[in-house]
C-alpha positions, 0 to 999 in steps of 0.5 A: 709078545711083549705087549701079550705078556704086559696085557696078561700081567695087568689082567692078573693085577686087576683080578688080584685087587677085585679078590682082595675087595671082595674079601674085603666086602665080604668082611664089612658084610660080617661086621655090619651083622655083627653091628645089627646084633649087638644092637639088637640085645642092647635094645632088648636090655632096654626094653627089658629094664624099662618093663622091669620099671614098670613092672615092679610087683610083677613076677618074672615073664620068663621063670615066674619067681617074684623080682627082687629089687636090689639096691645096687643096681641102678637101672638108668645108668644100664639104660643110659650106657646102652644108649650110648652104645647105640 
């Protein structure tokens, strides 16, 4: 009897850590998405400077109104500090 009661102690042992790694992984599977989207805007924020570059006498894509440089935004140090987030 003792040996059941043990047997049944460590079952419910084992099934207690695989629900905790499950939680776990579902949790990494969360953080990974959210990971692969923050990457994907900063690669978007990228690609958008390096067409606002490029484009400089052109109107925006998006509304159509002319793009206004401004001199205070300097558009690499963006660009370098995306990298450096990738």
């Amino acid at each position: 009897m003792r040996e059941r009661n043990y047997a049944k102690q460590q079952v419910m042992v084992i099934y207690e850590k695989l629900a905790d790694d499950n939680v776990l992984y579902q949790r990494f599977g969360m953080l990974e998405n959210k990971y692969l989207s923050d990457r994907e805007r900063l690669e978007a924020n990228s690609e958008a400077i390096v067409y606002m570059e490029h484009q400089r006498l052109a109107n925006c894509p998006l509304c159509g109104s002319e793009i206004i440089e401004q001199d205070d935004v300097d558009l690499e140090v963006i660009v370098q500090a995306n990298i450096a987030e990738i």
